[in-house]
C-alpha positions in Angstrom: 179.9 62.6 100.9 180.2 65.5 103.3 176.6 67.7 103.3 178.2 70.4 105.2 181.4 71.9 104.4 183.5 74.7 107.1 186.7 76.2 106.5 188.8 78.2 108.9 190.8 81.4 108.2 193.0 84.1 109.6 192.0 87.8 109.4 195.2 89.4 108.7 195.9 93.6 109.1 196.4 93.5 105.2 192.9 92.1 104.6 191.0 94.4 107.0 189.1 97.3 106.0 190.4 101.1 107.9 188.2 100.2 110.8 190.1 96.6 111.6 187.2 94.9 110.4 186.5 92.1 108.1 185.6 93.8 104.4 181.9 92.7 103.0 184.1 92.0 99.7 186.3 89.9 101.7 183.5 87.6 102.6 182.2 87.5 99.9 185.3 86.0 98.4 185.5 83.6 101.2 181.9 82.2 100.4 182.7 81.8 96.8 186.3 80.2 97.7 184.3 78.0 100.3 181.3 77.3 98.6 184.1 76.2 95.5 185.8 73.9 97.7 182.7 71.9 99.2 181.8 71.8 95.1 184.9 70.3 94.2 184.8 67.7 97.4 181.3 66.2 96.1 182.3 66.3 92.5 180.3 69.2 90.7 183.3 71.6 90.9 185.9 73.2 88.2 187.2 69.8 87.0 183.5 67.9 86.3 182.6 71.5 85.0 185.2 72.2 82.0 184.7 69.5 79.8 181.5 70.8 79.4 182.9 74.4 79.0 180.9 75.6 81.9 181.8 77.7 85.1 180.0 78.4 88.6 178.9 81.6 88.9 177.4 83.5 91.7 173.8 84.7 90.6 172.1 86.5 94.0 173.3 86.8 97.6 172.2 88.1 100.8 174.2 88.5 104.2 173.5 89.6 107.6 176.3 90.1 110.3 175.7 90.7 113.8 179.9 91.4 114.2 182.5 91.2 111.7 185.7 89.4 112.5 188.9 92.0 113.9 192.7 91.8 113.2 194.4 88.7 113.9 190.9 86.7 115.0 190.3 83.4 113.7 186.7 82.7 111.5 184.9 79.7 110.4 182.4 79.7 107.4 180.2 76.7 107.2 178.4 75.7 104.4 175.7 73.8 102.8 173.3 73.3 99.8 170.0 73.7 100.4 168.1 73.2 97.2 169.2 72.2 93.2 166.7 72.6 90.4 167.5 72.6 86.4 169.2 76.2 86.4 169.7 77.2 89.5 171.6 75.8 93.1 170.9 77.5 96.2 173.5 77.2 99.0 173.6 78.7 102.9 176.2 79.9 104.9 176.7 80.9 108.5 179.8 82.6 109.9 181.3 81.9 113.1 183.9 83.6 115.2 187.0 82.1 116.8 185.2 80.7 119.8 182.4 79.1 117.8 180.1 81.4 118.0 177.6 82.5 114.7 178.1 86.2 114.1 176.9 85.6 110.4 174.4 84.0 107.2 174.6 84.4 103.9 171.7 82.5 101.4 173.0 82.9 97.9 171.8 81.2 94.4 174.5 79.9 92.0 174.1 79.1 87.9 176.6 77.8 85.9 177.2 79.9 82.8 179.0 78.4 79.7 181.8 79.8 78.8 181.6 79.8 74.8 177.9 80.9 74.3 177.9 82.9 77.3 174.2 81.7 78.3 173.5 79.9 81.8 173.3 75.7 81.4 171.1 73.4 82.0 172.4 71.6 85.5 169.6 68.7 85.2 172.6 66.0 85.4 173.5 67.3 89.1 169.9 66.8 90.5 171.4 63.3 92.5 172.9 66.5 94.7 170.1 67.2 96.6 170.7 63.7 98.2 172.9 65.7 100.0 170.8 68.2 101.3 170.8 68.3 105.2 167.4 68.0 106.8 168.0 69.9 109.6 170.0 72.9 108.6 168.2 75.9 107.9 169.1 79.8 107.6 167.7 82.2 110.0 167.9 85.1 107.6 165.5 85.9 104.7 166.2 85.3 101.4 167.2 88.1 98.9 164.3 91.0 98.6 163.0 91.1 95.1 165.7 93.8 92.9 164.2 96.4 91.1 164.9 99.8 88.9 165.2 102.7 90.5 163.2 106.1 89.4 164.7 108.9 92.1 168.7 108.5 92.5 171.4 109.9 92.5 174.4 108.5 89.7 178.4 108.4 89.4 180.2 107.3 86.5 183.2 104.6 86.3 185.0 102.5 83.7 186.0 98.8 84.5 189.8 98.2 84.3 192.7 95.2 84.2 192.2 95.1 88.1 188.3 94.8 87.8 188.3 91.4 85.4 188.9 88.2 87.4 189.9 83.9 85.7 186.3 84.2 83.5 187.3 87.4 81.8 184.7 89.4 83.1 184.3 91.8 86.2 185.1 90.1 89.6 181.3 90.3 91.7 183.9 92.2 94.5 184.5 94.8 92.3 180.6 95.7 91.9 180.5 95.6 95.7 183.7 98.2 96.2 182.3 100.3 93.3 179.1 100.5 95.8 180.9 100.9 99.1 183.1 103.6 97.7 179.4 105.9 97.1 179.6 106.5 101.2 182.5 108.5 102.7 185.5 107.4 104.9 184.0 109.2 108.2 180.4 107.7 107.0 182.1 103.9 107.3 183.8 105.1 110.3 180.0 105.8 112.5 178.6 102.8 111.1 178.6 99.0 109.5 177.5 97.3 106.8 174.5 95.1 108.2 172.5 93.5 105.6 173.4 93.4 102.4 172.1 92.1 99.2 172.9 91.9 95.6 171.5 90.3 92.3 173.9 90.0 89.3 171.6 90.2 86.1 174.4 90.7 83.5 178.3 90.3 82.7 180.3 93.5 82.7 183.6 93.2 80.9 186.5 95.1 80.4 186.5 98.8 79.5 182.8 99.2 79.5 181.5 102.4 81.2 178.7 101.9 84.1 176.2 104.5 85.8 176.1 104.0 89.6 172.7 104.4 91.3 171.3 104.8 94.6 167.9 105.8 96.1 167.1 106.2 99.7 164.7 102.9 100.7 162.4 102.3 103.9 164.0 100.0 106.3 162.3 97.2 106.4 160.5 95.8 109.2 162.7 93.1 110.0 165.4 95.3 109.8 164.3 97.0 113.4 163.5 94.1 114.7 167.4 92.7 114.8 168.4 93.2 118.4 171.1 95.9 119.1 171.2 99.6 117.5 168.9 100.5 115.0 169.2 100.8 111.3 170.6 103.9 109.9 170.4 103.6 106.5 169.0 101.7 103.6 170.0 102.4 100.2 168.9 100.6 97.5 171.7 101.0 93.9 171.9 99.5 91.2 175.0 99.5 88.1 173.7 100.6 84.4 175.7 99.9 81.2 173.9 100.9 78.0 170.2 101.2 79.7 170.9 97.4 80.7 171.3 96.7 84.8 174.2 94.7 85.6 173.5 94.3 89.2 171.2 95.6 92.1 171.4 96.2 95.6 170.6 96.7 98.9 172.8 98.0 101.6 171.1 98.3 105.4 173.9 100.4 107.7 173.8 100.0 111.4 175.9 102.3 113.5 179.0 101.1 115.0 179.7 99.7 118.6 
């Protein structure tokens, strides 16, 4: 079976954010869209999952881009997994531009959640998988920072709509993202890029329910600084409260733009 997985897309106009970038939301679609493919080339995808009434879903991911791809570039995203256990899969990514060059990683930790209770499964039977796992890949970035509540922040209010729900009936792990992005202004995105970014899914938000957005200043971390190029301008760690419950947490790490 293939250990490592790469697909090849397009950036068109209509998928690029208003600075002719690449949107964090696109890639993260792309890694679940690529990371669903490899699944259902080795046989633990949608079709081996549904007689069991259970689904893939993304649990934690972190990303770090040195350059997002532009209008009308071509981008590969390679993939691989690099550890199973009884509830959890962890799978790497990196991100290459159209000349073959890495301008990206992403490390990010699936579970598969059944789709009548509701409750994440037990994934034991899949454990022959980590046959599969390739020696000598590894990913450069580190691993999602432990989430936590925040005390001093600042808070928005928003209701989840049709347009926010995605094929599992609950909110689409995009829409957390926009609802995140859309905390910063247009001429904010303008001076600077997303960088790092990280975020934990804890619970299902469904449709209609009413969330509190949070965000608190945080220190940039060490490593952080130590990327080569321009230095960190921000880092903002938010989080998404429905009914004193968090459905996600964040980290965003802004860099200013080129």
């Amino acid at each position: 079976m293939q250990a490592i997985f790469e697909q090849t897309y397009f950036l068109t106009p209509a998928e690029c954010n208003p600075q002719g970038r690449m949107p964090i939301t696109l890639l993260i679609n792309r890694l679940i869209e690529v990371a669903t493919l490899h699944a259902n080339m080795i046989g633990i995808g949608y079709a081996s999952l549904v007689e069991y009434n259970e689904t893939w879903v993304l649990s934690r991911v972190a990303t770090e881009m040195t350059r997002y791809p532009g209008v009308n570039d071509n981008y590969t995203i390679r993939t691989w997994i690099s550890s199973i256990s009884r509830l959890f899969s962890e799978r790497d990514f990196e991100i290459l531009d159209g000349d073959g060059n890495t301008i990206g990683h992403a490390r990010t930790v699936w579970a598969v959640l059944n789709t009548i209770t509701r409750s994440v499964a037990d994934i034991s039977r899949m454990e022959w998988v980590k046959e599969l796992i390739p020696a000598h890949r590894t990913c450069p970035v580190d691993k999602p920072s432990r989430p936590r509540a925040l005390t001093d922040y600042r808070s928005e209010h928003y209701r989840f709509t049709y347009c926010d729900i995605d094929f599992n009936r609950h909110v689409n792990s995009s829409r957390y993202i926009e609802l995140l992005l859309n905390q910063w202004s247009l001429d904010f995105h303008d001076r600077n890029r997303l960088t790092r970014f990280e975020i934990a899914y804890m619970h299902e938000a469904l449709y209609g329910q009413d969330v509190e957005v949070r965000l608190a200043p945080e220190p940039i971390p060490a490593t952080a600084t130590e990327t080569p190029g321009a230095a960190p301008t921000e880092a903002t760690r938010a989080e998404l409260i429905h009914d004193s419950r968090p459905l996600c947490r964040a980290l965003l790490i802004f860099t200013p733009r080129d």
